[in-house]
C-alpha positions as CSV (number, residue, x, y, z in Angstrom):
1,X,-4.0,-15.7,-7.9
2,X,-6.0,-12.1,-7.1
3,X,-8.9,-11.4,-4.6
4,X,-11.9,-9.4,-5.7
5,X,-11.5,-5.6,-4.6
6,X,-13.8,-4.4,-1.6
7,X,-17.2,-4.1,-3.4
8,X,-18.4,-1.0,-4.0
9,X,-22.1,0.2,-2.0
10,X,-24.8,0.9,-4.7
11,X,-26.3,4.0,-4.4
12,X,-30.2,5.0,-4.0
13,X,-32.1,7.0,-6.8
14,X,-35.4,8.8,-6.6
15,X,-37.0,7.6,-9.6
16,X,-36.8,4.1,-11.0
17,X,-35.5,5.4,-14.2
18,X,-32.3,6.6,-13.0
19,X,-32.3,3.9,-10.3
20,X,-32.1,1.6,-13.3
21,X,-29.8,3.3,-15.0
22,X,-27.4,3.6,-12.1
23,X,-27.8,-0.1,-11.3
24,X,-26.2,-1.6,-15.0
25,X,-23.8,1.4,-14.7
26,X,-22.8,0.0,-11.2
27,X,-22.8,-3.3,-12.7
28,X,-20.8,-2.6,-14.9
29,X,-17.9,-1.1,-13.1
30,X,-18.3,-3.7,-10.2
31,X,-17.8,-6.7,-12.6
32,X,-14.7,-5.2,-14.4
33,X,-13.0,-4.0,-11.1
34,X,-13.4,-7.3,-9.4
35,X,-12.7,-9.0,-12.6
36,X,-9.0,-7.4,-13.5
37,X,-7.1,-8.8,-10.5
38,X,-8.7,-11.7,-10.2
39,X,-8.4,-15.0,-11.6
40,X,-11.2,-15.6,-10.1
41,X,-11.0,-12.4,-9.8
42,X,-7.9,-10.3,-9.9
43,X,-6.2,-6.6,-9.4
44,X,-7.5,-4.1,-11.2
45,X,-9.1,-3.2,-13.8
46,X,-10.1,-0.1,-15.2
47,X,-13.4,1.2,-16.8
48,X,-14.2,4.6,-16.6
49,X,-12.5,8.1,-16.1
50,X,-10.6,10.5,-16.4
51,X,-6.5,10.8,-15.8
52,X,-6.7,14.5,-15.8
53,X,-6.6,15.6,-12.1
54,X,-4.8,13.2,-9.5
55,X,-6.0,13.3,-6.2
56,X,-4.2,11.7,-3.6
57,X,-6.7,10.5,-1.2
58,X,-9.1,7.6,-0.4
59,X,-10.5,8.3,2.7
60,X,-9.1,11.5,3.5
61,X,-5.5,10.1,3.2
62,X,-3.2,9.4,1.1
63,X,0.5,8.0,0.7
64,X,2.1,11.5,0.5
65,X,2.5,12.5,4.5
66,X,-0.9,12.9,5.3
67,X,-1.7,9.8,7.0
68,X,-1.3,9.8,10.3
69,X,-2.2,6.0,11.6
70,X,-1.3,3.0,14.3
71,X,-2.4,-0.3,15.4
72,X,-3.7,-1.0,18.3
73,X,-3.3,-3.0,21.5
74,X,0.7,-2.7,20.3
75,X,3.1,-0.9,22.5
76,X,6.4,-0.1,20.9
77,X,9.7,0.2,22.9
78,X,12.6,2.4,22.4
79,X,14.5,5.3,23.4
80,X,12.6,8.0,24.5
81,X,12.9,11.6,22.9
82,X,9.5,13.1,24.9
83,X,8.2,11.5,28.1
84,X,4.3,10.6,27.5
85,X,3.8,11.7,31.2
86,X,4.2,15.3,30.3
87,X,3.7,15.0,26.8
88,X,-0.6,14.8,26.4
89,X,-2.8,15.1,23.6
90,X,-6.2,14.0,22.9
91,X,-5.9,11.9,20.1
92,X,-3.3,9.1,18.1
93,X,-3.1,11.4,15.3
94,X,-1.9,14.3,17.6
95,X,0.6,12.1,18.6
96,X,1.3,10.6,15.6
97,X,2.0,14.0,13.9
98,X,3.9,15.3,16.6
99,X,6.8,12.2,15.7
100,X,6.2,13.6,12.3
101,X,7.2,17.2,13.2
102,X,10.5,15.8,14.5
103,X,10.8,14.0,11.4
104,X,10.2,16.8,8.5
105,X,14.0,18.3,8.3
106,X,15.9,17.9,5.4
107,X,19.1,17.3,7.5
108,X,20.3,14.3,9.3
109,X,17.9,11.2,10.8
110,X,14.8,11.8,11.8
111,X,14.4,12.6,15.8
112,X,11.4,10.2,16.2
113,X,10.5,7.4,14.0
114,X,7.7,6.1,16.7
115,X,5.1,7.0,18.7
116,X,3.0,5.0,21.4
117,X,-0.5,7.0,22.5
118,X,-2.6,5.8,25.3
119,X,-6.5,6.4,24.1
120,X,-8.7,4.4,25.8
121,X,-9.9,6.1,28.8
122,X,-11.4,3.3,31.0
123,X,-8.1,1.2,30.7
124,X,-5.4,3.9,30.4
125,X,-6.8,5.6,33.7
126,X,-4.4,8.0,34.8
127,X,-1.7,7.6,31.7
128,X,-4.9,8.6,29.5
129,X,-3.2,10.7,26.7
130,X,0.3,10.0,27.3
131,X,2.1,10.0,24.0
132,X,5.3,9.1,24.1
133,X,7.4,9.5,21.3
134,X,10.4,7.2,20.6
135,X,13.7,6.5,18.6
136,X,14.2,3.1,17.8
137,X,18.0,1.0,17.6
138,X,16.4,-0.3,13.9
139,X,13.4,1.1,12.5
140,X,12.8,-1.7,10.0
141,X,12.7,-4.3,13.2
142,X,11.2,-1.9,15.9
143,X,11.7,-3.0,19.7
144,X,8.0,-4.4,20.7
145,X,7.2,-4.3,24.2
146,X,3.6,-5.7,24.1
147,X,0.9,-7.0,21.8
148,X,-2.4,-8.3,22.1
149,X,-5.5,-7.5,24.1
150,X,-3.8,-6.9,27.2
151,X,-1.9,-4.0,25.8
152,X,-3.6,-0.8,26.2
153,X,-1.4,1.0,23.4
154,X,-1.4,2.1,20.3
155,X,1.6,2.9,18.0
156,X,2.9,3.3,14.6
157,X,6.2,4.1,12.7
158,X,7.4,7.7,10.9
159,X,9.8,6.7,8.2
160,X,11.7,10.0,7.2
161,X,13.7,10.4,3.9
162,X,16.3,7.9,2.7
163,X,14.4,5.6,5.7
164,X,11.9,2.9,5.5
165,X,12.9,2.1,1.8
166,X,13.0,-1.7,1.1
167,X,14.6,-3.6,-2.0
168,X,12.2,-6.2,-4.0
169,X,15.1,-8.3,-5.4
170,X,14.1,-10.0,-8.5
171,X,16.6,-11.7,-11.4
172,X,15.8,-9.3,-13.6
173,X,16.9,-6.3,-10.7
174,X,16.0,-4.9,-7.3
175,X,12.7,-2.5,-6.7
176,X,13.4,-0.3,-4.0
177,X,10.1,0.7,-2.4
178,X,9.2,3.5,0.0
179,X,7.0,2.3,2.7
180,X,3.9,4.3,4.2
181,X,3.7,3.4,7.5
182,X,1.4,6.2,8.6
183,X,-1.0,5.2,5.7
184,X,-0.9,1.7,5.7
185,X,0.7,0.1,9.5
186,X,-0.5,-3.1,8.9
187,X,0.5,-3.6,5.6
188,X,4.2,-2.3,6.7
189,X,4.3,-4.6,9.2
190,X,3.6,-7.5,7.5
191,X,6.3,-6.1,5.2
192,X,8.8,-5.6,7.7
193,X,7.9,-9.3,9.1
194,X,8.9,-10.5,5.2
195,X,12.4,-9.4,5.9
196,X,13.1,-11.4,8.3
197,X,12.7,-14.3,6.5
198,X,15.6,-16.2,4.6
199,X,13.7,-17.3,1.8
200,X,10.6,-16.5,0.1
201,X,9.1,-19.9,-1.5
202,X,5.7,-19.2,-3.9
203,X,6.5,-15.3,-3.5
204,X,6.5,-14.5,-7.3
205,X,5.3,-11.9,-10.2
206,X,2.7,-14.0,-12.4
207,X,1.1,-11.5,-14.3
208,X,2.3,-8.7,-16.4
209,X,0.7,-6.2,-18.9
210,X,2.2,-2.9,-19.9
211,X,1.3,0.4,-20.8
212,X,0.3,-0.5,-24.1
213,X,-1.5,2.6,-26.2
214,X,-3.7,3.8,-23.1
215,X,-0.7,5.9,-21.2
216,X,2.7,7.1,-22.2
217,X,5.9,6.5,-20.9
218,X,5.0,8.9,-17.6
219,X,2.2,6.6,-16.6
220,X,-0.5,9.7,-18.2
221,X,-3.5,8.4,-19.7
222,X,-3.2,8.9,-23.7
223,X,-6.7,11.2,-24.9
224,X,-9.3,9.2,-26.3
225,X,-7.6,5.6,-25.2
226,X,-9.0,3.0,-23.7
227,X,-8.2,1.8,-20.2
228,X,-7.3,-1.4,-21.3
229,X,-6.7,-4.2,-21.5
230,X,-3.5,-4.0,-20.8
231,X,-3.5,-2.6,-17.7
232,X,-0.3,-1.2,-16.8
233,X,0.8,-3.1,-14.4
234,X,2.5,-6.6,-13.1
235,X,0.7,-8.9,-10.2
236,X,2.4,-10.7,-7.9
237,X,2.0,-12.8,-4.5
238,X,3.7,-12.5,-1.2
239,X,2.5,-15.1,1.3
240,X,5.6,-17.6,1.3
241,X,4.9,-21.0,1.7
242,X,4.9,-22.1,5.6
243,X,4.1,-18.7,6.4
244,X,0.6,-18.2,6.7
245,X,-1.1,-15.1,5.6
246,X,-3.5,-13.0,7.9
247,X,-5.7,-10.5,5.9
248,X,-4.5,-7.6,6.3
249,X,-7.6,-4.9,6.9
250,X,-8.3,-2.3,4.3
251,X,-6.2,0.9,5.1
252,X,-5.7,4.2,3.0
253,X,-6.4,4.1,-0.1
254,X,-5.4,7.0,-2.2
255,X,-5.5,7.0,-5.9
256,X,-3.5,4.7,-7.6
257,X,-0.2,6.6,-9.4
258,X,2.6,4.8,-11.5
259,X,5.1,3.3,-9.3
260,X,2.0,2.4,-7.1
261,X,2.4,-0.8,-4.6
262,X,-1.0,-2.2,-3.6
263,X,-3.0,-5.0,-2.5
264,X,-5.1,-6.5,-4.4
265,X,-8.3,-6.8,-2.0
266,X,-6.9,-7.7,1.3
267,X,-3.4,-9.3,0.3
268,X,-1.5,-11.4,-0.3
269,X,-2.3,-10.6,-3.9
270,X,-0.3,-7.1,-5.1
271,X,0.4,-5.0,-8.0
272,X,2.7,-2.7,-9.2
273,X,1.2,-0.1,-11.2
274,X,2.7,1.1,-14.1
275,X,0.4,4.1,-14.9
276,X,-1.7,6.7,-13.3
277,X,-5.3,5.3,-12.8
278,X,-7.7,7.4,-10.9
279,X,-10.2,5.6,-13.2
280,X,-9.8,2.8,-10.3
281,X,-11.0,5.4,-7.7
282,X,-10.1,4.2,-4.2
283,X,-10.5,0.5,-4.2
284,X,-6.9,-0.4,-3.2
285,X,-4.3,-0.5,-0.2
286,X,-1.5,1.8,-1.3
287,X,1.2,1.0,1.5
288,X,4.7,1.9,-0.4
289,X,5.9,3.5,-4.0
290,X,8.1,2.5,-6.3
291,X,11.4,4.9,-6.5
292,X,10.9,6.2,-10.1
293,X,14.6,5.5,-11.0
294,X,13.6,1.8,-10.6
295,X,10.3,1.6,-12.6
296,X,12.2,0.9,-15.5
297,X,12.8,-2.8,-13.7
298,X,8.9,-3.2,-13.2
299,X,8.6,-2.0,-17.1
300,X,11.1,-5.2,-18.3
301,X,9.0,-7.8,-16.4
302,X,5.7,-6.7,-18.4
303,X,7.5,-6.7,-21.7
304,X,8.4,-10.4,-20.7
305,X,6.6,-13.3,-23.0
306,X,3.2,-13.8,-21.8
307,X,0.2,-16.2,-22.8
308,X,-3.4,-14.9,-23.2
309,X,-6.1,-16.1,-20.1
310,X,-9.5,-15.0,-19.7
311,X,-10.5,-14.2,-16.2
312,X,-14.2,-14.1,-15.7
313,X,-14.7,-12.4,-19.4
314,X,-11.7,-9.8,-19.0
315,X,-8.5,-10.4,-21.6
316,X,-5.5,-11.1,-19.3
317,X,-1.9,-11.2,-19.6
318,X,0.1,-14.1,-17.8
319,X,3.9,-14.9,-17.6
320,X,4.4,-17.5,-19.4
321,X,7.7,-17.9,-16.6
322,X,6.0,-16.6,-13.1
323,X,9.3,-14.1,-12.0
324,X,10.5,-15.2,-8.4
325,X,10.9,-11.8,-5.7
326,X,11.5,-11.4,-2.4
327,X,11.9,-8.6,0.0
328,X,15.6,-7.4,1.5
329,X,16.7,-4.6,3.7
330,X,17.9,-1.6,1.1
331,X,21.4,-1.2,1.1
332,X,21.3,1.8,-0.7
333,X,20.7,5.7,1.6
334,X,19.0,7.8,-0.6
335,X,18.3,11.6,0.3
336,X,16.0,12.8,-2.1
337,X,13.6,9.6,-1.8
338,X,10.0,10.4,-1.6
């Protein structure tokens, strides 16, 4: 069901006493964090900290525009809105950001939703900080040119408001998620790979626990609570059957806020959070949001009947009835989307 969470480095002490101390501390956190989302191992679970400040960053990024990432050896096609040859910088995330200044108005589509940077100096040559910045036909299906080693590019996607928002269609009602493409490419892509597909077989919830008496009904810690168990939040796979899954690498990961949709280690493992929980510090994959209008869908699948499991000596909560999903193109526009 989960995979254990990147392990956390220990950290070095200068006097065996507090090297000691740290070490059962560290213990500690590491067994309960690789223990929650796991049943093996599953997604999270919380041990220490405080929900008083939020920050929104993992490693220097987070899912609220201030990502600014691509994947490599990928060139993406598409209509050009600035010619790379006269268009230069020294960097992805120059180029990246300079998509993103065409995408910040308030009014109409965005005027790039792509870019494609040339970086690599020994095989870029000449077209050595080109970045070219593009409009694509569909931005949920972008036009590929190239991919692989061969390709000297590197791209990503901009998703501006009211785009890049998918729908998780379950019985019980659809999730419409907002995607962070500049956060989390790899993650999207997989994403945007998913709807292409017709069906979904083994792509299910399994696991659901709400906010119990740790966090209220805005997803803020309650004072003096525990952190669970429950853990606010419902688990789920998405690797349909047929369709193997490649681990997707670990990519921003800002703190984890209700309405949260992560990876539980490298996929295809994911949870929906139903709380704040900067208690988990930056352990997880953040690459979309929940729109808050829908969370009251995520909240009815944890109040569904569950049975009791114990997953390497942390209480659990499993669906008695593992809730079928899969992942659609939104047909819903929405302007004031995160």
């Amino acid at each position: 069901m989960g995979r254990r969470p990147i392990d956390p480095e220990s950290s070095r002490f200068p006097s065996l006493t507090i090297l000691l101390a740290g070490f059962f501390s560290f213990a500690a956190v590491y067994t309960i964090l690789s223990v929650v989302l796991n049943p093996n191992n599953s997604p999270p679970a919380p041990f220490h900290g405080s929900a008083a400040t939020l920050q929104s960053q993992g490693d220097g990024e987070g899912g609220d525009g201030g990502c600014c990432r691509g994947i490599e050896k990928l060139e993406l096609w598409g209509q050009a809105v600035k010619w790379g040859s006269e268009f230069k910088f020294n960097s992805s995330q120059e180029c990246c950001q300079a998509c993103k200044t065409l995408c910040s108005g308030n009014q109409g589509p965005c005027l790039c939703d792509s870019w494609v940077f040339c970086g690599d100096k020994e095989a870029c040559g000449p077209k050595f900080g080109e970045c070219w910045l593009k409009k694509q036909k569909d931005v949920l299906d972008p036009d590929r040119q190239g991919a692989g080693e061969t390709t000297m590019w590197t791209s990503g996607l901009v998703f501006g408001r009211g785009e890049g928002i998918v729908g998780l269609e379950t019985e019980y009602g659809t999730l419409h998620i907002k995607l962070f493409p500049d956060c989390a490419p790899r993650s999207v892509a997989y994403i945007l790979e998913l709807l292409t597909l017709r069906h979904c077989a083994g792509c299910q919830f399994y696991r659901a626990e709400g906010r119990g008496d740790s966090w209220d009904s805005e997803g803020n810690h309650i004072a003096n609570a525990a952190f669970g168990p429950p853990f606010a939040l419902v688990q789920g796979v998405v690797e349909a059957q047929g369709t193997p899954f490649k681990r997707v690498e670990k990519e921003a990961c800002p703190t984890v806020r209700r309405g949260s949709v992560a990876w539980v280690g490298s996929g295809p493992e994911f949870f929906i959070s139903l709380a704040h929980h900067p208690e988990w510090k930056h352990e997880y994959t953040v690459f979309g949001s929940v729109m808050p209008e829908d969370m009251g869908i995520a909240e009815k699948i944890a109040q569904l009947p569950t049975k009791p499991d114990v997953w390497n000596g942390i209480n659990v909560s499993v669906l008695q009835k593992p809730v079928p999903l899969m992942f659609r193109r939104s047909q819903i526009k929405r302007q004031g989307d995160l």
